[in-house]
C-alpha positions as CSV (number, residue, x, y, z in Angstrom):
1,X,0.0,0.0,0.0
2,X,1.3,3.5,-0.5
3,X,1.5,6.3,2.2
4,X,-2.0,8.4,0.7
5,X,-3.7,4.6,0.5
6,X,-2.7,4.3,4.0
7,X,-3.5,7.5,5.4
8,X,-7.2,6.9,4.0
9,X,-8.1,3.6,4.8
10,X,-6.8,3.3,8.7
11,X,-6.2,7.0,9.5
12,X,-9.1,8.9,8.1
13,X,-11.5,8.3,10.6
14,X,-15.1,8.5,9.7
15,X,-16.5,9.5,13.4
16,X,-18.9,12.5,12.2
17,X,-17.6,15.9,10.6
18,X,-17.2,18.4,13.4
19,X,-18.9,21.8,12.3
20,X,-15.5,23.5,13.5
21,X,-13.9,21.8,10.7
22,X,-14.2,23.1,7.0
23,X,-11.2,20.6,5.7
24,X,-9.6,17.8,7.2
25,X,-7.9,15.0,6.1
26,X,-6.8,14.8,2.7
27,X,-5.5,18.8,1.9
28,X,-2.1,19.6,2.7
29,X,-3.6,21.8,5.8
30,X,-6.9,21.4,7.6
31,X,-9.2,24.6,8.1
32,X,-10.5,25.0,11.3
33,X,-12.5,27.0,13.0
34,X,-12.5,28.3,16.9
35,X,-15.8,29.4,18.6
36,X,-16.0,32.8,19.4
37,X,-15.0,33.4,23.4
38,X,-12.7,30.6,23.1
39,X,-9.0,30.2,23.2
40,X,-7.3,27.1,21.5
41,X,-5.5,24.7,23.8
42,X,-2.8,22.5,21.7
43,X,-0.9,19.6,23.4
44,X,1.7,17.1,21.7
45,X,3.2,13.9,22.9
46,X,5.2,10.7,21.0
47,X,4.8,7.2,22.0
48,X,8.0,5.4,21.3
49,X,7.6,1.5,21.1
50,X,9.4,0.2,24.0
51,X,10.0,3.6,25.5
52,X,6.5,4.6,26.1
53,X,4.6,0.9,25.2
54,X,5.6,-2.4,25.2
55,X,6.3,-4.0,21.5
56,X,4.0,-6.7,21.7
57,X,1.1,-4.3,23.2
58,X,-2.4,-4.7,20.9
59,X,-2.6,-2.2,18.4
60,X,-5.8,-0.9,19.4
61,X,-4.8,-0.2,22.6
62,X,-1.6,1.6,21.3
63,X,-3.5,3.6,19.9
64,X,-6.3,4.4,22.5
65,X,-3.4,5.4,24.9
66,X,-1.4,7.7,22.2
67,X,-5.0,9.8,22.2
68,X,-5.8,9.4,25.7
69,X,-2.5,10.7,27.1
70,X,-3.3,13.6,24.8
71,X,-6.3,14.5,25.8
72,X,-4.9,14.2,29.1
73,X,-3.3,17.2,29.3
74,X,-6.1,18.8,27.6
75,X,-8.7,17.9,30.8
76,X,-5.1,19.1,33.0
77,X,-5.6,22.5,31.2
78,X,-9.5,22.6,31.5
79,X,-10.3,22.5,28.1
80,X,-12.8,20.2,25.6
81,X,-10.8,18.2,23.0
82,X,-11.9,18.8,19.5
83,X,-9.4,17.8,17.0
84,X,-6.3,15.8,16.3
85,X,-3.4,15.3,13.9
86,X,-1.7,11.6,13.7
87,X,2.3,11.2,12.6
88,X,3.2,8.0,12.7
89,X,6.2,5.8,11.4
90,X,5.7,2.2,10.9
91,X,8.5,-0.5,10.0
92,X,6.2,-2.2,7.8
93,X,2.3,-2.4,5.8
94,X,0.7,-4.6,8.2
95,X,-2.9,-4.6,7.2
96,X,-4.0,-6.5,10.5
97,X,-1.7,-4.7,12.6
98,X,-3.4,-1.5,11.0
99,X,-6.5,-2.6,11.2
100,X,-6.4,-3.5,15.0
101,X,-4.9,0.4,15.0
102,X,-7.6,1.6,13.0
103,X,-10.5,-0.1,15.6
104,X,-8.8,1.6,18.5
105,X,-8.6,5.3,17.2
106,X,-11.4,5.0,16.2
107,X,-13.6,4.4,19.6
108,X,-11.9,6.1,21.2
109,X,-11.7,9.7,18.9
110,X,-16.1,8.6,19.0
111,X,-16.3,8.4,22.4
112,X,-14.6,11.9,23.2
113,X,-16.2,13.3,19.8
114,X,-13.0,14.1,18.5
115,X,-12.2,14.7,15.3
116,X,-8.6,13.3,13.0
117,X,-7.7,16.6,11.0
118,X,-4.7,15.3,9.0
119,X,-0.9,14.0,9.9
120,X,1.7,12.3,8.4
121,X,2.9,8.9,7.6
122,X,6.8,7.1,7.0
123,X,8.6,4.2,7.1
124,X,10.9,3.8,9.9
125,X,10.8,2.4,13.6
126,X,7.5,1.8,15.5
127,X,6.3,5.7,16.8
128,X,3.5,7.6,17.4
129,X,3.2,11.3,17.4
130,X,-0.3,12.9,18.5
131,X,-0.9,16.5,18.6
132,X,-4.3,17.1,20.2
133,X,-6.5,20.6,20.5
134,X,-9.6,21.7,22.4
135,X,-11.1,25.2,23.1
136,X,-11.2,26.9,27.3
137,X,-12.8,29.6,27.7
138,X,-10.7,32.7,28.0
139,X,-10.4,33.2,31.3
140,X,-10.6,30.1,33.2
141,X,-7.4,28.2,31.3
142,X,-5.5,25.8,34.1
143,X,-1.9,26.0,34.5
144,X,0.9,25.1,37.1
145,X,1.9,28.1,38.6
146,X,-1.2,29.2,40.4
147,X,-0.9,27.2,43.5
148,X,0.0,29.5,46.9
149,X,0.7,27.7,50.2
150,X,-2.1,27.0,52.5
151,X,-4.2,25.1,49.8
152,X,-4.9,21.9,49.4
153,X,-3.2,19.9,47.3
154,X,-5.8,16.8,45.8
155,X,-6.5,14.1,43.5
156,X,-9.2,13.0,41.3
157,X,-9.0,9.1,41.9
158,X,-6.3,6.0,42.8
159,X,-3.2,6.0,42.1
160,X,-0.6,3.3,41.4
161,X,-2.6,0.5,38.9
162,X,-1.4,1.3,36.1
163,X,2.6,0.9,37.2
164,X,1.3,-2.8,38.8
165,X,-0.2,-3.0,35.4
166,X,2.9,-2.3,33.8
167,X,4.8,-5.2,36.7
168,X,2.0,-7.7,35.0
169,X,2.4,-7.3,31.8
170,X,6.2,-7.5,32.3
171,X,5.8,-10.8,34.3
172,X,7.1,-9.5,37.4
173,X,4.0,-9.1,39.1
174,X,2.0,-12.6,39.5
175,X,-1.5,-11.4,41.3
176,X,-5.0,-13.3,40.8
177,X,-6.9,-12.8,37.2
178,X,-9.4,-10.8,38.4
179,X,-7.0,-8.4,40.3
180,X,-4.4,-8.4,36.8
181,X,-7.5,-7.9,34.3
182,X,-8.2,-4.3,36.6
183,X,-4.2,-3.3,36.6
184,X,-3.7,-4.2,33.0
185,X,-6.7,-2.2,31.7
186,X,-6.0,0.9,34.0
187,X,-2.2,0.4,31.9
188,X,-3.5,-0.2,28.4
189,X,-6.6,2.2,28.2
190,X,-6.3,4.9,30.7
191,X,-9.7,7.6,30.0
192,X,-8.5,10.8,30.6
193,X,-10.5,12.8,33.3
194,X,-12.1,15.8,30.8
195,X,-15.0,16.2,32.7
196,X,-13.3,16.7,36.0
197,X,-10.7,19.3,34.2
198,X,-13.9,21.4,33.0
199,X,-15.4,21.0,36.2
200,X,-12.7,22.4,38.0
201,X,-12.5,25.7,36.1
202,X,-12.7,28.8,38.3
203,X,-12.5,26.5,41.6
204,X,-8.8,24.7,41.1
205,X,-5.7,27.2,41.2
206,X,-3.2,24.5,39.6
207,X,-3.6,21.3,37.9
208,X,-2.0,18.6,36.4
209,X,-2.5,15.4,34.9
210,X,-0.9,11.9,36.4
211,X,2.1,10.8,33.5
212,X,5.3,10.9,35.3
213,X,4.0,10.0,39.4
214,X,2.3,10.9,41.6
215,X,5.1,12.9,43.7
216,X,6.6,14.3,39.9
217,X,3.8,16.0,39.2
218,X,3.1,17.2,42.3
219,X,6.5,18.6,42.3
220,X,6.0,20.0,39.1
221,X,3.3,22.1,40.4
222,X,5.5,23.0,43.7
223,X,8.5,24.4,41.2
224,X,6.2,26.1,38.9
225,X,4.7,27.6,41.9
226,X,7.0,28.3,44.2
227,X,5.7,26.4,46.9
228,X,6.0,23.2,49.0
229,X,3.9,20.2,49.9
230,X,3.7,18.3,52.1
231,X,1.4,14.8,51.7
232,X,0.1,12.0,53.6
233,X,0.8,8.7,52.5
234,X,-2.3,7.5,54.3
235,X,-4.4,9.8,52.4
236,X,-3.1,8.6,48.9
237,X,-6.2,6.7,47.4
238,X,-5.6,3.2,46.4
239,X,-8.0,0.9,44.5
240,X,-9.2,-2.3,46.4
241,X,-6.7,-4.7,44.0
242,X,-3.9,-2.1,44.8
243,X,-4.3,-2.7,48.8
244,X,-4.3,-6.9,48.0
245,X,-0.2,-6.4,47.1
246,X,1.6,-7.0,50.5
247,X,4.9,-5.8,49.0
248,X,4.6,-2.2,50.7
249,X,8.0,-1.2,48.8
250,X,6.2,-1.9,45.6
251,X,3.3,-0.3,46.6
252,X,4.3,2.6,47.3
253,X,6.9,2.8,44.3
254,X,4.2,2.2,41.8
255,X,1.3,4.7,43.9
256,X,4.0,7.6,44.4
257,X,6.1,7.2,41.3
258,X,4.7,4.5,38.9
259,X,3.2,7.3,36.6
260,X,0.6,6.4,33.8
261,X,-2.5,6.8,36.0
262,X,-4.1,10.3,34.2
263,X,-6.2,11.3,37.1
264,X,-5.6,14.4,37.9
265,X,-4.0,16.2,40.7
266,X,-4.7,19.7,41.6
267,X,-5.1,22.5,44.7
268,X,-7.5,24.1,45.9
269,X,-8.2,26.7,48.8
270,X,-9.7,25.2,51.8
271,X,-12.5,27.2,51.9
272,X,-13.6,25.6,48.0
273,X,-13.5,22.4,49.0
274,X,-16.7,21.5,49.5
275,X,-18.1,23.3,46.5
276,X,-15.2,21.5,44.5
277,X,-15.9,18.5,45.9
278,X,-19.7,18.5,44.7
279,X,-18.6,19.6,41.4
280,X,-16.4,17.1,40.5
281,X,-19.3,14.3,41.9
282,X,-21.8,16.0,39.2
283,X,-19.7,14.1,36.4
284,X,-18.9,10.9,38.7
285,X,-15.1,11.9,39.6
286,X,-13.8,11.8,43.3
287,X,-12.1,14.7,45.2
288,X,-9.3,13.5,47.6
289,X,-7.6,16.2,49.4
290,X,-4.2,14.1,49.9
291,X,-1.8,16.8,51.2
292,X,-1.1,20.6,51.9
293,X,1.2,22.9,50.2
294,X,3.9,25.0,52.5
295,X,6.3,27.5,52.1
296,X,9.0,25.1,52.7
297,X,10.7,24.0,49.1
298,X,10.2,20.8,48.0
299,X,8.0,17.6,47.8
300,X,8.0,15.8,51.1
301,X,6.1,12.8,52.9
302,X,4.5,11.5,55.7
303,X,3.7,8.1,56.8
304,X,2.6,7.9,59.9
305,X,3.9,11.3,61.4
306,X,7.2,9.9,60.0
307,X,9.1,11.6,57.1
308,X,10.0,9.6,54.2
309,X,13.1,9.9,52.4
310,X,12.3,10.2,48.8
311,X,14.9,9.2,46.1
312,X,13.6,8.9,42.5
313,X,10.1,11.1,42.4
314,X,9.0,9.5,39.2
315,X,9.5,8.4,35.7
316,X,12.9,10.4,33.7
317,X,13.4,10.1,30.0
318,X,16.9,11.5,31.0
């Protein structure tokens, strides 16, 4: 098959024209349109086979997880997902392979009502570049650097199944079917929390989303910030399968610095919690105050009154 052959028959995906979009796929640009009041909120991240995914992953799920961690950071900055552009390089034209790829973008560009705007296709080792855009109104946009010390620092749901996920799939994690079918699917097809990320707008004063740990990102917001925090590792929520592993160690490594969960993590002033809290339960999403930020630098922990020394706070390409 040749590039424009492949580009149409896996890649064009036929989920509904948005009305935002005059031309998409198949023009050497796409024409778009932004709603008036709106700002455009454009993200970008590449999934590297065996950097970011495991070789033998399912190509539908490689390719749920290159849009989700997209969109991710689209929920982090409060905004609604509309479109996206697809770069990949394949080693080969393997027309099951694509097709398996083709399933996965699919549901999941339908399920956010997304829309695949154009890209790029080569030859070469296994990658996947997604660039993904949505529209935030123009004054409540989320960023980093809006935390001060005193708030709250929270989460929108467990932590840690998709790094156990990530032990299973490896083999190095040997836990009951039931138990590995939850951590496996919280690894392979994470749902990025947009509805909480609009929900917070005007009530969070920092957010991010979940990629790199728990304590990473949390620290990312501290430097950004110029604050502290300080969190309770009793307060860090855990599924029910998570709490089965009696390996504390592992535990807490894959809770606090595992990475790949995409809840989202944000803070909050004490006196907006409660009105936060029944905000985010409108659309079904938790709020789990888990710590406090200080005016101490740095990320630090308690467990049980006792600090923690913390070595590695989460996942480094470098």
């Amino acid at each position: 098959m040749k590039e424009f052959e492949i580009i149409e028959r896996y890649f064009a995906v036929d989920s509904g024209k948005r009305k935002d979009v005059i031309k998409g796929v198949g023009d050497d640009c796409a024409l778009l349109k932004v709603p008036r009041g709106q700002r455009l909120a454009v993200s970008m991240d590449t999934l590297i086979a065996g950097v970011h995914f495991l070789p033998e992953t399912n190509a539908a799920d490689i390719a749920h997880k290159a849009v989700a961690v997209n969109l991710s950071d689209l929920a982090a900055a409060g905004a609604e997902p509309a479109w996206l552009t697809l770069s990949m390089s394949i080693p080969e034209v393997d027309r099951d392979w694509l097709e398996s790829f083709h399933l996965g973008l699919k549901r999941i560009v339908e399920f956010f009502g997304v829309q695949v705007i154009g890209g790029d296709t080569c030859k070469g080792p296994l990658s996947i570049t997604i660039q993904a855009h949505g529209f935030v109104p123009e004054a409540v946009f989320h960023t980093r650097n809006g935390a001060q010390a005193g708030e709250l620092v929270c989460v929108t749901g467990s932590v840690g199944d998709a790094a156990l996920g990530l032990k299973v799939a490896q083999n190095e994690l040997q836990v009951p079917p039931n138990i590995a079918s939850q951590f496996l699917k919280k690894y392979f097809t994470p749902y990025p929390k947009i509805a909480a990320g609009i929900a917070l707008r005007g009530r969070a004063t920092s957010v991010i989303d979940i990629s790199d740990g728990l304590l990473a990102d949390v620290n990312h917001i501290s430097q950004q910030s110029g604050v502290g925090a300080l969190l309770r590792w009793e307060k860090v929520p855990l599924s029910d399968a998570a709490k089965s592993i009696k390996d504390e160690a592992l535990l807490k490594s894959a809770a606090l610095s595992g990475g790949d969960d995409y809840e989202l993590c944000f803070t909050v002033k004490e006196d907006d919690l409660v009105s936060t809290r029944l905000a985010l339960e409108t659309v079904g999403t938790d709020c789990i105050p888990i710590g406090r930020l200080t005016g101490k630098p740095g990320v630090r922990l308690l467990d049980n009154k006792n600090e923690v020394e913390l070595d590695e706070l989460g996942y480094r390409h470098f």
